[in-house]
C-alpha positions as CSV (number, residue, x, y, z in Angstrom):
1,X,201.9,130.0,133.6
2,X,200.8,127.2,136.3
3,X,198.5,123.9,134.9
4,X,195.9,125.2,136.6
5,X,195.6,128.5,134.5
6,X,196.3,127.2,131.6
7,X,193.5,125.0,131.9
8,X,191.4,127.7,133.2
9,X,192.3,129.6,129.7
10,X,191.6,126.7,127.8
11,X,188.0,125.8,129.0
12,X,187.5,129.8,128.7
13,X,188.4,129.7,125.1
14,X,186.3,126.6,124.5
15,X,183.3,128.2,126.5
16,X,183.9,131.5,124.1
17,X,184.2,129.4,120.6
18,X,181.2,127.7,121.7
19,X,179.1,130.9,122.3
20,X,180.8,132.3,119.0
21,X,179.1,129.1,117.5
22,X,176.1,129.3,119.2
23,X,175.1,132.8,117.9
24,X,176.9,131.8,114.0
25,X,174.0,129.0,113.7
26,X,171.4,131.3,115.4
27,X,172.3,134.0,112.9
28,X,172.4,131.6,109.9
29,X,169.1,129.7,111.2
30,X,166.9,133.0,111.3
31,X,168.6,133.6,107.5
32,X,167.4,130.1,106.6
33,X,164.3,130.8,108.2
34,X,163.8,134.2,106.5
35,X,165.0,133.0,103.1
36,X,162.6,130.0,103.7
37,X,159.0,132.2,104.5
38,X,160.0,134.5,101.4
39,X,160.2,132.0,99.4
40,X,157.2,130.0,100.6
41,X,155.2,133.1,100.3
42,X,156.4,133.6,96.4
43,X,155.2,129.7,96.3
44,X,151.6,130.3,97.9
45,X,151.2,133.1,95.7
46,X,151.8,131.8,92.3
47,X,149.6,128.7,93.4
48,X,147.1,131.3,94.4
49,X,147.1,133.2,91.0
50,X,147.2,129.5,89.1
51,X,144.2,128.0,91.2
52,X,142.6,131.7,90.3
53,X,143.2,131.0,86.8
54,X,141.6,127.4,86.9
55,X,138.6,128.5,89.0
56,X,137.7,130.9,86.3
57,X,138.2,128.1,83.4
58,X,135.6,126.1,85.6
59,X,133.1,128.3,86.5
60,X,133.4,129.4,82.7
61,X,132.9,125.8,81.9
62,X,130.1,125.0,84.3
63,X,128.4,128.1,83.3
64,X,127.8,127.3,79.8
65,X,127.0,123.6,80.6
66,X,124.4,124.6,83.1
67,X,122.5,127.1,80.6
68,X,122.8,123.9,78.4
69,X,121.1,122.0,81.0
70,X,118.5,124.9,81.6
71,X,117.8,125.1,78.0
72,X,117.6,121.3,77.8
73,X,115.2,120.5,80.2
74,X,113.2,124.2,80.1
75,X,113.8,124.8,83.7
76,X,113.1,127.8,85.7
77,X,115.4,128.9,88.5
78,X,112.7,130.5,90.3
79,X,110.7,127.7,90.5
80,X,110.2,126.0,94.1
81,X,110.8,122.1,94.3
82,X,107.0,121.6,94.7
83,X,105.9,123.5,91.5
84,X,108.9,121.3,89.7
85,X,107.6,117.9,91.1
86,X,103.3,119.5,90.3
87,X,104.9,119.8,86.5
88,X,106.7,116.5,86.5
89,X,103.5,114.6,87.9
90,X,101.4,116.5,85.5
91,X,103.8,115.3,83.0
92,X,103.8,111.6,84.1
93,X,99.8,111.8,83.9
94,X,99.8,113.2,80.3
95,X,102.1,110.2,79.2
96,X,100.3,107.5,81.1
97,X,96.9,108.4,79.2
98,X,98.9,108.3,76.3
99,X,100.6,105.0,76.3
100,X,96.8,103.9,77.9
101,X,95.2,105.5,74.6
102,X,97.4,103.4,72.1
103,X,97.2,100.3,74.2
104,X,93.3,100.8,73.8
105,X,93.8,101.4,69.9
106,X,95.9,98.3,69.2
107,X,93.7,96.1,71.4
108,X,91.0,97.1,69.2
109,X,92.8,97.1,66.0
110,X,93.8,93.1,66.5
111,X,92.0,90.6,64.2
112,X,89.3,88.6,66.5
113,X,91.1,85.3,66.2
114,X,87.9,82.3,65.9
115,X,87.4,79.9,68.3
116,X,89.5,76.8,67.3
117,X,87.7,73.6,66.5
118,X,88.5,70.6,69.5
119,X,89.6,67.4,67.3
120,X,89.9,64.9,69.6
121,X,93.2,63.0,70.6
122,X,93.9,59.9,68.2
123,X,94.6,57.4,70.8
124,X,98.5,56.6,71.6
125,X,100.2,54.5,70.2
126,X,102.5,52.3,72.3
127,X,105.7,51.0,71.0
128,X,106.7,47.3,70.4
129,X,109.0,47.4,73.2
130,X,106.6,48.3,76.2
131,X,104.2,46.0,74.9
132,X,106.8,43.4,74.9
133,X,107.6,44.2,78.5
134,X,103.9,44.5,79.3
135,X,103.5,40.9,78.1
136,X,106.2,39.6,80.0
137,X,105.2,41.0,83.1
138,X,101.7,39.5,83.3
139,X,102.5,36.2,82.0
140,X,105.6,36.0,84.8
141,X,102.8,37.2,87.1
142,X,100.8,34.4,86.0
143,X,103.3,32.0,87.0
144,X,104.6,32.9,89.8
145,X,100.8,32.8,91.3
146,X,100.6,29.8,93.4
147,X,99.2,26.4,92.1
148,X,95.9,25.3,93.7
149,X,96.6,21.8,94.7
Protein backbone atom coordinates (compact mmCIF):
# COMPACT_ATOMS: atom_id res chain seq x y z
CA UNK A 1 0.00 0.00 0.00
CA UNK A 2 1.50 3.39 -1.41
CA UNK A 3 1.54 6.78 1.16
CA UNK A 4 -0.89 8.12 -0.79
CA UNK A 5 -3.65 5.35 -0.11
CA UNK A 6 -2.96 4.92 3.10
CA UNK A 7 -3.60 8.39 3.69
CA UNK A 8 -6.62 8.29 1.55
CA UNK A 9 -7.90 5.38 4.10
CA UNK A 10 -7.05 7.29 6.93
CA UNK A 11 -8.90 10.58 6.22
CA UNK A 12 -11.84 8.02 5.03
CA UNK A 13 -11.96 6.46 8.42
CA UNK A 14 -11.69 9.86 10.19
CA UNK A 15 -14.52 11.34 7.83
CA UNK A 16 -16.69 7.89 8.78
CA UNK A 17 -15.90 8.12 12.77
CA UNK A 18 -16.86 11.62 12.52
CA UNK A 19 -20.24 10.94 10.81
CA UNK A 20 -20.60 7.83 13.33
CA UNK A 21 -20.26 10.79 15.91
CA UNK A 22 -22.22 13.04 14.40
CA UNK A 23 -25.42 10.92 14.28
CA UNK A 24 -24.35 9.30 18.28
CA UNK A 25 -24.86 13.02 19.59
CA UNK A 26 -27.91 13.66 17.27
CA UNK A 27 -29.37 10.45 18.64
CA UNK A 28 -28.56 11.16 22.26
CA UNK A 29 -29.55 15.05 21.87
CA UNK A 30 -33.19 14.20 20.55
CA UNK A 31 -33.19 11.56 23.84
CA UNK A 32 -32.06 14.55 26.01
CA UNK A 33 -34.49 16.57 24.35
CA UNK A 34 -37.35 13.97 24.70
CA UNK A 35 -36.48 13.06 28.26
CA UNK A 36 -36.36 16.88 28.89
CA UNK A 37 -40.18 17.96 27.45
CA UNK A 38 -41.51 14.79 29.43
CA UNK A 39 -40.33 15.83 32.18
CA UNK A 40 -41.07 19.52 31.88
CA UNK A 41 -44.62 18.60 31.11
CA UNK A 42 -44.85 16.30 34.52
CA UNK A 43 -43.42 19.76 36.06
CA UNK A 44 -46.09 22.17 34.44
CA UNK A 45 -48.64 19.83 35.51
CA UNK A 46 -48.11 19.33 39.07
CA UNK A 47 -47.63 23.30 39.29
CA UNK A 48 -50.84 23.43 37.47
CA UNK A 49 -52.87 21.11 39.86
CA UNK A 50 -50.87 23.06 43.05
CA UNK A 51 -51.70 26.69 41.72
CA UNK A 52 -55.43 24.90 41.29
CA UNK A 53 -55.33 23.99 44.73
CA UNK A 54 -54.30 27.49 46.03
CA UNK A 55 -56.75 29.36 43.71
CA UNK A 56 -59.56 27.41 45.41
CA UNK A 57 -58.11 28.22 49.10
CA UNK A 58 -58.27 31.99 47.86
CA UNK A 59 -61.37 32.37 46.30
CA UNK A 60 -62.65 30.31 49.40
CA UNK A 61 -60.98 32.90 51.49
CA UNK A 62 -62.08 35.97 49.68
CA UNK A 63 -65.43 34.63 49.49
CA UNK A 64 -66.20 34.50 53.04
CA UNK A 65 -64.37 37.88 53.66
CA UNK A 66 -66.42 39.60 51.04
CA UNK A 67 -69.89 38.42 52.52
CA UNK A 68 -68.18 39.75 55.74
CA UNK A 69 -67.72 42.99 54.08
CA UNK A 70 -71.35 42.90 52.54
CA UNK A 71 -72.82 42.12 55.81
CA UNK A 72 -70.65 44.85 57.37
CA UNK A 73 -71.43 47.67 55.54
CA UNK A 74 -75.26 46.42 54.28
CA UNK A 75 -74.37 46.56 50.74
CA UNK A 76 -76.30 45.60 47.72
CA UNK A 77 -74.68 44.14 44.71
CA UNK A 78 -77.26 45.33 42.47
CA UNK A 79 -76.96 48.71 43.40
CA UNK A 80 -75.48 51.19 40.68
CA UNK A 81 -72.61 53.58 41.98
CA UNK A 82 -75.11 56.57 41.90
CA UNK A 83 -77.78 55.01 44.11
CA UNK A 84 -74.59 54.04 46.54
CA UNK A 85 -73.14 57.61 46.58
CA UNK A 86 -77.51 59.09 46.77
CA UNK A 87 -77.37 56.74 50.23
CA UNK A 88 -74.00 57.89 51.41
CA UNK A 89 -74.84 61.72 50.83
CA UNK A 90 -78.17 61.07 52.40
CA UNK A 91 -76.21 59.54 55.11
CA UNK A 92 -73.69 62.48 55.54
CA UNK A 93 -76.84 64.92 55.70
CA UNK A 94 -78.52 62.90 58.53
CA UNK A 95 -75.22 63.09 60.61
CA UNK A 96 -74.47 66.70 59.88
CA UNK A 97 -78.01 67.77 61.41
CA UNK A 98 -77.07 65.65 64.03
CA UNK A 99 -73.72 66.84 65.22
CA UNK A 100 -75.52 70.56 64.34
CA UNK A 101 -78.47 69.56 66.79
CA UNK A 102 -76.07 68.79 69.86
CA UNK A 103 -73.84 71.69 69.00
CA UNK A 104 -77.24 73.78 69.37
CA UNK A 105 -78.04 71.88 72.75
CA UNK A 106 -74.68 72.51 74.45
CA UNK A 107 -74.52 76.08 73.34
CA UNK A 108 -77.72 76.55 75.07
CA UNK A 109 -77.06 74.42 77.98
CA UNK A 110 -73.73 76.63 78.97
CA UNK A 111 -74.01 78.95 82.08
CA UNK A 112 -74.33 82.74 80.72
CA UNK A 113 -70.99 83.81 82.20
CA UNK A 114 -71.60 87.86 83.67
CA UNK A 115 -69.95 90.55 82.31
CA UNK A 116 -66.66 91.05 84.36
CA UNK A 117 -66.21 94.23 86.31
CA UNK A 118 -63.09 96.65 84.63
CA UNK A 119 -60.83 97.48 87.81
CA UNK A 120 -58.55 99.70 86.60
CA UNK A 121 -54.68 99.15 86.31
CA UNK A 122 -52.71 100.15 89.60
CA UNK A 123 -50.03 102.19 88.10
CA UNK A 124 -46.44 100.43 87.54
CA UNK A 125 -44.21 100.39 89.64
CA UNK A 126 -40.58 101.01 88.36
CA UNK A 127 -37.73 99.40 90.02
CA UNK A 128 -34.83 101.15 91.85
CA UNK A 129 -32.48 100.40 89.17
CA UNK A 130 -34.23 102.26 86.14
CA UNK A 131 -34.82 105.02 88.27
CA UNK A 132 -31.28 105.10 89.15
CA UNK A 133 -30.46 105.11 85.46
CA UNK A 134 -33.15 107.56 84.79
CA UNK A 135 -31.58 109.98 87.19
CA UNK A 136 -28.29 109.65 85.82
CA UNK A 137 -29.21 110.23 82.41
CA UNK A 138 -30.85 113.67 82.93
CA UNK A 139 -28.52 115.05 85.32
CA UNK A 140 -25.40 113.93 82.75
CA UNK A 141 -27.77 115.62 80.15
CA UNK A 142 -27.84 118.56 82.33
CA UNK A 143 -24.20 118.98 82.20
CA UNK A 144 -23.19 118.27 79.21
CA UNK A 145 -25.57 121.25 77.98
CA UNK A 146 -23.47 124.14 77.17
CA UNK A 147 -22.75 126.99 79.64
CA UNK A 148 -24.09 130.40 78.64
CA UNK A 149 -21.25 132.70 78.97
Amino acid sequence: MSTKQSFEKIARNTWLAGLGSIETSIELISKSIDNAQKQSTQLYNELLTQGTQIQSKINDTTGGMTSKGKSLFKTDANHSHEQKLEKLNAKVEQLTKIVDDLIEKKAEQAPVRKAATVKKAAPKRTSARKAAVTTNKTSESKSAAPKPK
